[in-house]
C-alpha positions as CSV (number, residue, x, y, z in Angstrom):
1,X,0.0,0.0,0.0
2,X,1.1,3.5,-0.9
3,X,0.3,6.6,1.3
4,X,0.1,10.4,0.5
5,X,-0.1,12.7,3.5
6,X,-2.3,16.5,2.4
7,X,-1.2,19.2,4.2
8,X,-3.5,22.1,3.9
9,X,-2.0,25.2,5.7
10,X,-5.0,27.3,4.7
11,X,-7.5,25.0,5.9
12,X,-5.2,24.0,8.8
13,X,-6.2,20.2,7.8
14,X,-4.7,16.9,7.0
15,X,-5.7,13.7,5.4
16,X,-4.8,10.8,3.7
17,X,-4.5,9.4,0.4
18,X,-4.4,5.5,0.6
19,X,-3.7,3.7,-3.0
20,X,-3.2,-0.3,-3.4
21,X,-4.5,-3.5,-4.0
22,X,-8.2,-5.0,-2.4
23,X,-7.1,-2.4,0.9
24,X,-10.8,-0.8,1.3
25,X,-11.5,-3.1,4.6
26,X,-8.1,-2.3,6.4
27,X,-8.1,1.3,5.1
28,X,-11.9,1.3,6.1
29,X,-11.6,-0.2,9.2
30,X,-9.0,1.8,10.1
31,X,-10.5,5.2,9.6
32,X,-14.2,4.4,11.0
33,X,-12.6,2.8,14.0
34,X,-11.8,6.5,15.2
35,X,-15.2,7.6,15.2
36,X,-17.7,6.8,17.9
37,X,-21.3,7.6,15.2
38,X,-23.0,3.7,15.0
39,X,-24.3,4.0,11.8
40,X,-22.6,5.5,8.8
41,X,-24.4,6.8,5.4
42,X,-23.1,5.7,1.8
43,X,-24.1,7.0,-1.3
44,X,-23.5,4.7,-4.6
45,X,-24.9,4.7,-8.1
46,X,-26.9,1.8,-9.9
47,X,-23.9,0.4,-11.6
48,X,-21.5,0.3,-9.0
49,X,-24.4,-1.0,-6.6
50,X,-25.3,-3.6,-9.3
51,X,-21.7,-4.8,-9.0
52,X,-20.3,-4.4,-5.5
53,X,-23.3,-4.8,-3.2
54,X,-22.4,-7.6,-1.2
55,X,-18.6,-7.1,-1.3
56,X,-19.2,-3.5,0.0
57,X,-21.6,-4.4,3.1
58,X,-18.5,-7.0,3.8
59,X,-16.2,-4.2,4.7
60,X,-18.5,-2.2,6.9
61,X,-16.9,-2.8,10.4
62,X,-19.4,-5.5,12.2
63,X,-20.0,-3.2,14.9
64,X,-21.2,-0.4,12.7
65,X,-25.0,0.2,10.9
66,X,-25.1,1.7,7.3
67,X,-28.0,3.0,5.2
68,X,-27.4,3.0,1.3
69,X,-28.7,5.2,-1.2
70,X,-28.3,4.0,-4.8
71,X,-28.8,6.9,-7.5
72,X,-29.2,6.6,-10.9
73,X,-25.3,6.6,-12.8
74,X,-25.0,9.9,-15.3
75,X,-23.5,13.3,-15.5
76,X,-27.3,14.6,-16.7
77,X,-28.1,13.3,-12.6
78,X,-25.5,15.5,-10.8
79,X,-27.8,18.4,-10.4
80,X,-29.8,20.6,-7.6
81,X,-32.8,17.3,-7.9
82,X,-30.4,14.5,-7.5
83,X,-29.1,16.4,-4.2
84,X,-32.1,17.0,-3.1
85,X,-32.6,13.2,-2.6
86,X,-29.8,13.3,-1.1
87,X,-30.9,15.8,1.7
88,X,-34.0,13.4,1.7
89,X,-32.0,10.4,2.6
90,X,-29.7,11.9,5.0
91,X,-32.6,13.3,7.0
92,X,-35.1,10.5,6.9
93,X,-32.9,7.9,8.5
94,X,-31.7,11.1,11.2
95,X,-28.0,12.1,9.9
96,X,-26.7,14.3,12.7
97,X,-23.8,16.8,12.6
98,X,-21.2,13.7,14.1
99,X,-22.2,11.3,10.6
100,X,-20.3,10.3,8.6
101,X,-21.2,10.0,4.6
102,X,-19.4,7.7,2.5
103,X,-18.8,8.2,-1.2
104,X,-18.6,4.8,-3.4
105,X,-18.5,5.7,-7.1
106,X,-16.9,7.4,-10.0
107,X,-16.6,11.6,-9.6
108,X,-19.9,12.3,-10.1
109,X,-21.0,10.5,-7.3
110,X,-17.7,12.0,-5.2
111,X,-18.8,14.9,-6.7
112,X,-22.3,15.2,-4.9
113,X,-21.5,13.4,-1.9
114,X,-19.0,16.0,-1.0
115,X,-21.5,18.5,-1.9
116,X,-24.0,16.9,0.2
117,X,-21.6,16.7,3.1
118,X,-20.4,20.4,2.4
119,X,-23.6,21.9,3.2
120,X,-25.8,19.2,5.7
121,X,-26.6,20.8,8.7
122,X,-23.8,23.2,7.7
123,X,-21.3,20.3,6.9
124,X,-20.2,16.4,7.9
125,X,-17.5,14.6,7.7
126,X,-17.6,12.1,4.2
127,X,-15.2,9.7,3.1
128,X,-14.4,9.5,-0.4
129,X,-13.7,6.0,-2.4
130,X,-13.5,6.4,-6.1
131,X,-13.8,3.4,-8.2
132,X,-13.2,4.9,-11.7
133,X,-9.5,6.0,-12.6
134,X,-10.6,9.7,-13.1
135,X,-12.1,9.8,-9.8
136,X,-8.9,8.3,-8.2
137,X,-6.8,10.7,-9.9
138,X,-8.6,13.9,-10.2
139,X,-11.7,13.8,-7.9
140,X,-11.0,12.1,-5.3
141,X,-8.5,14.3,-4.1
142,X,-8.3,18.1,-3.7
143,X,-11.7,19.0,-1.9
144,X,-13.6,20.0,-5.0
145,X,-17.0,19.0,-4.8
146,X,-20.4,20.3,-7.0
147,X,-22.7,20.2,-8.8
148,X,-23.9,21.3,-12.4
149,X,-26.5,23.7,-13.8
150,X,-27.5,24.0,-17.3
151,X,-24.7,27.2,-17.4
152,X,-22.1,25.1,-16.8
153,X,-20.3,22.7,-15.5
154,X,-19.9,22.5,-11.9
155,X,-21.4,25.8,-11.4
156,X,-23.1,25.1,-7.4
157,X,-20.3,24.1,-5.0
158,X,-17.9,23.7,-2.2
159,X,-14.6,22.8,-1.2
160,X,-15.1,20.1,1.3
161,X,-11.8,18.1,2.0
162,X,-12.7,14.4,2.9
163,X,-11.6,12.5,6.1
164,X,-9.6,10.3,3.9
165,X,-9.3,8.8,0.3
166,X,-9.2,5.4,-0.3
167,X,-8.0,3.9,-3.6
168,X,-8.5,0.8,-4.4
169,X,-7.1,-0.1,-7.6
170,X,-9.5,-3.5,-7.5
171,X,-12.6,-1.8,-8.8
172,X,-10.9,-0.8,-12.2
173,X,-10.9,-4.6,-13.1
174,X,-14.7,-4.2,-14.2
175,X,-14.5,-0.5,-15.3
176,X,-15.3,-0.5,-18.9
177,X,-12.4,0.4,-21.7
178,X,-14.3,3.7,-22.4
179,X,-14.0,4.5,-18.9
180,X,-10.5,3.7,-18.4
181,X,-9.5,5.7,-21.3
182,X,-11.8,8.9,-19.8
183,X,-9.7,8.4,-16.7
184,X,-5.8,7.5,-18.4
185,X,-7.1,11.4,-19.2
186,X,-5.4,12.9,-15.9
187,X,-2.8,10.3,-15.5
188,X,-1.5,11.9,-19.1
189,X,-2.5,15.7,-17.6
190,X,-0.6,15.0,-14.6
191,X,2.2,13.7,-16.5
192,X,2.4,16.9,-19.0
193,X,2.1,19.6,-16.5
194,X,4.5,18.3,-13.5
195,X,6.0,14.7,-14.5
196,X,7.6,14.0,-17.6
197,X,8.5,10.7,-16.4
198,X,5.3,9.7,-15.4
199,X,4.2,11.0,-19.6
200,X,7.1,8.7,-20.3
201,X,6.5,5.7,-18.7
202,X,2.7,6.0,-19.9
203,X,3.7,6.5,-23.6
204,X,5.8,3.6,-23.4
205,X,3.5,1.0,-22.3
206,X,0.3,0.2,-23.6
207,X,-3.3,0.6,-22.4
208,X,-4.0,-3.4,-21.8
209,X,-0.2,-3.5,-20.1
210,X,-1.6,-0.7,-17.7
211,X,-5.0,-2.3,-16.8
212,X,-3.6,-5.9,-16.2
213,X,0.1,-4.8,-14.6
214,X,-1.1,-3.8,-10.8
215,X,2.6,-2.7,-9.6
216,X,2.4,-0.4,-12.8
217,X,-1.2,0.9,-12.2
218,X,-0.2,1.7,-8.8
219,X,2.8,3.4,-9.4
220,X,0.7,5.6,-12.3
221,X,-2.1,6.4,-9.8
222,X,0.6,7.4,-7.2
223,X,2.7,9.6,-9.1
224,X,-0.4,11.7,-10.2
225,X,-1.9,11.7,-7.3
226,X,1.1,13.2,-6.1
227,X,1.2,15.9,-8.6
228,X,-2.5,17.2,-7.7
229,X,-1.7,17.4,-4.5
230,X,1.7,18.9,-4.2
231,X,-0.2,21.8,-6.7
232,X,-3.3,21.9,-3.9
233,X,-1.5,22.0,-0.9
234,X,0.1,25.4,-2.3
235,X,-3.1,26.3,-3.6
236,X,-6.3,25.0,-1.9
237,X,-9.0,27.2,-3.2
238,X,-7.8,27.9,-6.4
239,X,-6.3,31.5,-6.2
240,X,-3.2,31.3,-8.5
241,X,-1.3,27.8,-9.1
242,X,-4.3,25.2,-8.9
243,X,-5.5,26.3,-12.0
244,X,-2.6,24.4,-13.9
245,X,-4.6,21.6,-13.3
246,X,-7.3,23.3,-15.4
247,X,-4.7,22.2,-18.9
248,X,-6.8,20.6,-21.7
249,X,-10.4,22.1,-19.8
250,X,-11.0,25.1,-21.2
251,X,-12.2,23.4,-24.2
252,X,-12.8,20.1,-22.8
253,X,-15.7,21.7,-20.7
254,X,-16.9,23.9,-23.5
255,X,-17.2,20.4,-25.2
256,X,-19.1,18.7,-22.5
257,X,-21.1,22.1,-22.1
258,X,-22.2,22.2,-25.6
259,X,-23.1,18.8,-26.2
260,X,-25.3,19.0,-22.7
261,X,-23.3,16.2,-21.0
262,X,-24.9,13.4,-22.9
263,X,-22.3,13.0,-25.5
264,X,-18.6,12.4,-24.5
265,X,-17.3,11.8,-21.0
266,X,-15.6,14.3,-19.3
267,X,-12.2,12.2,-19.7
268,X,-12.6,12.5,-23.3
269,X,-13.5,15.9,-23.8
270,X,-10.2,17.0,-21.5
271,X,-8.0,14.8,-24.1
272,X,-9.4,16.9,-26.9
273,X,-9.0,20.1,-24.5
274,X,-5.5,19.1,-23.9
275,X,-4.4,18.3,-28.3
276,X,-6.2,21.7,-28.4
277,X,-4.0,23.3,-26.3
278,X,-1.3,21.9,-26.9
279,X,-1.6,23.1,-30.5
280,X,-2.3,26.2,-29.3
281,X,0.7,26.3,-27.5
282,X,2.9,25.4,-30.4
283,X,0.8,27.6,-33.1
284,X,1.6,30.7,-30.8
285,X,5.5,29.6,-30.5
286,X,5.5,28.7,-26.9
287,X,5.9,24.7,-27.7
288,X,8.6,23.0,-29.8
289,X,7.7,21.1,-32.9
290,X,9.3,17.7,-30.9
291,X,7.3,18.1,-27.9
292,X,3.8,18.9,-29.6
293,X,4.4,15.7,-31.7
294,X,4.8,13.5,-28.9
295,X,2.2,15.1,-26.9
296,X,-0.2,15.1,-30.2
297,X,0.4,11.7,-31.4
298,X,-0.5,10.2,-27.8
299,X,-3.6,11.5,-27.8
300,X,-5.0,10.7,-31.0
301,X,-3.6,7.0,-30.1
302,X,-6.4,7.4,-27.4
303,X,-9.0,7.0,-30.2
304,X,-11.7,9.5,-28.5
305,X,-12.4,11.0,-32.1
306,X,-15.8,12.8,-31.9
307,X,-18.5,14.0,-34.3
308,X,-20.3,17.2,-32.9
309,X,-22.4,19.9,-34.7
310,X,-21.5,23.4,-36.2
311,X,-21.5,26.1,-33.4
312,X,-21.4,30.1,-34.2
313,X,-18.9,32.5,-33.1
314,X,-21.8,33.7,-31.0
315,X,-22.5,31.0,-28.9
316,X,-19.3,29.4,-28.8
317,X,-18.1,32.9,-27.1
318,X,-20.8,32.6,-24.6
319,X,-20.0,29.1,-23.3
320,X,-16.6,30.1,-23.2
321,X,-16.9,33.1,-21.1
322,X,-19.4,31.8,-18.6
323,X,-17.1,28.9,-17.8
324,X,-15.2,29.2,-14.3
325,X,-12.0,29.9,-15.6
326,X,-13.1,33.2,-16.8
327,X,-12.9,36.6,-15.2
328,X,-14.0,40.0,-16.1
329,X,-10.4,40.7,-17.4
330,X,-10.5,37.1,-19.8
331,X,-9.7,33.7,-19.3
332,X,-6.8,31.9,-17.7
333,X,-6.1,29.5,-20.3
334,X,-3.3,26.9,-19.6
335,X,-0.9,26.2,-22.1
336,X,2.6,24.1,-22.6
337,X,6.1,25.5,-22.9
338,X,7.8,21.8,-22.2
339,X,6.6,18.0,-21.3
340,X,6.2,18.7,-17.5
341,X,5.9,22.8,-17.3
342,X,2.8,24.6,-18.5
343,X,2.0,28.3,-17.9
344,X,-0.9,30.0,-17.3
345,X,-1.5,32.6,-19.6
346,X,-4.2,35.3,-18.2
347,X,-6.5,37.6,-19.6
348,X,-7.1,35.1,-22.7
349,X,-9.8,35.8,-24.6
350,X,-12.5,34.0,-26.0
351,X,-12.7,36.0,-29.2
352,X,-9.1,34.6,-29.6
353,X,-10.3,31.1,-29.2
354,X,-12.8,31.2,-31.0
355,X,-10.4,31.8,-34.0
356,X,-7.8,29.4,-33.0
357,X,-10.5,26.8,-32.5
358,X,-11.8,27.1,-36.0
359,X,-7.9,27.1,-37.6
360,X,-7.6,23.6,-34.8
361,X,-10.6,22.3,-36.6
362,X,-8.8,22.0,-40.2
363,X,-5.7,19.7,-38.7
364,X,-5.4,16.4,-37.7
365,X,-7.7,16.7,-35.1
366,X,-9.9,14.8,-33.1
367,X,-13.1,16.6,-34.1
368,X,-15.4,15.9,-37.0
369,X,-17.9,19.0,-37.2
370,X,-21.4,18.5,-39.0
């Protein structure tokens, strides 16, 4: 088992980060043995129910009651209704102020829990345990939590850091390849804005020698789990640095936006993001030739190719600005200067995307506009 210790000095708060092999009932056990609350409250989705029931209610400490509540599985369900049920559950089976909530799912379901958890009789304490690998390496960690409104993506929310995050690398056995792929998303962020050997060792292995190599998954989840939260410790709430970890979203959330969630998985759309900027990056001389071909012929090998409509200047503009990277003064839009450094280049506008999107849309690019 690997442990990461994060230190918040802002928040005066530290927890930790516990990655490995079938761990959840010593990590579990472990954690829940420190708190005197009889009955904890879990929050899963229909799929992850589906699959897990009975090996989840197994590592519930004996002495310990639980309620679950099983949600339907979707980014179209993380919204003000789904919490509400949430609220509903919590207070129908008497959730005090000493509960504890615990998140089992993917980052939509983290996602919401903290949410819930955030803002329950004015916050409790919540445990998260992602079983995709973009919720164990982007989610799962960093105290983000939300929820979306038609807008934009994670509009409502709340930085709620979790007692402790629990990694268990035995869940991505039944994750589907689509999923995997969404999440190898972050591993390859992580990778490009902080680790060049972590982009190295995952550009020279393949995606089935990742999935079936444990020592090699674990060491992959570890190194970019270290890299978000080295960046969040020195930036908890998102005031300067933590927005590096914003590369390849600008777009990739414009994406999502625009194609109301229903289309591409957020994984997906932030490998687009990122072949977008790095193009941008090398279009605008910041990036060497080298570099952008590596980084561009990775992605595409990722085969997330995409068919969306025709959007106007107009519109495009207006998804762009409303986004939470933007400010009054323009966007901070993250690009890459080497494998491992990226800057953040302020007061972007969106005008300016908007142009270098449509000259992206005539290269080799993942997108096929109808």
């Amino acid at each position: 088992m690997k442990t990461i210790q994060v230190t918040l000095p802002q928040s005066v708060y530290t927890y930790k980060v516990r990655i490995g092999l079938d761990i959840l009932e010593e990590a579990l056990s472990d954690i829940l043995a420190q708190y005197s609350e009889p009955k904890v409250f879990i929050v899963t989705n229909e799929t992850i129910y589906n699959l897990y029931k009975n090996h989840l209610e197994k590592q519930i400490p004996k002495q310990l009651d639980f309620e679950i509540l099983v949600l339907p599985d979707g980014e179209q369900y993380k919204n003000l209704g789904t919490i509400s049920q949430v609220y509903d559950f919590l207070v129908e089976n008497k959730a005090n102020r000493k509960s504890i909530m615990i998140a089992f799912g993917g980052g939509v379901i983290g996602d919401m829990v903290g949410f819930a958890a955030a803002t329950y009789l004015r916050g409790i304490s919540y445990i998260q345990i992602p079983t995709t690998l973009l919720s164990q390496v982007d989610s799962g960690i960093g105290g983000k939590t939300g929820i979306n409104h038609p807008s934009g993506k994670n509009y409502i929310g709340s930085f709620k850091q979790p007692l402790q995050t629990i990694i268990d690398v035995s869940f991505l056995k039944t994750l589907k390849e689509r999923e995997f792929v969404a999440g190898y998303s972050e591993l390859i962020k992580h990778g490009l804005i902080r680790d060049p050997y972590l982009f190295q060792i995952l550009s020279k292995t393949t995606m089935e020698n990742l999935r079936s190599n444990n020592d090699l998954l674990i060491e992959a989840i570890f190194r970019s789990c270290e890299v978000k939260t080295r960046v969040v410790e020195q930036d908890e709430r998102e005031s300067g640095l933590r927005a590096i970890l914003n590369f390849g979203h600008t777009i990739g959330h414009f994406l999502e936006t625009f194609t109301a969630y229903k289309q591409m998985l957020h994984g997906e759309a932030v490998i687009i993001g990122m072949d977008f900027a790095a193009w941008w990056s090398y279009h605008h001389g910041y990036l060497d030739q080298d570099d952008y071909q590596l980084v561009h012929q990775h992605l595409v090998s990722l085969g997330v190719e995409q068919i969306i409509p025709g959007i106007n200047k107009s519109k495009f503009i207006e998804i762009i600005d409303r986004d939470k990277k933007a400010a009054s003064a323009g966007i901070k839009f993250i690009g890459i200067t080497t494998i491992g450094k990226v800057t953040i280049f302020d007061n972007t506008s969106a005008e300016s995307l908007w142009d270098d999107y449509q000259e992206f849309l005539k290269t080799d690019t993942f997108l096929n506009v109808i």
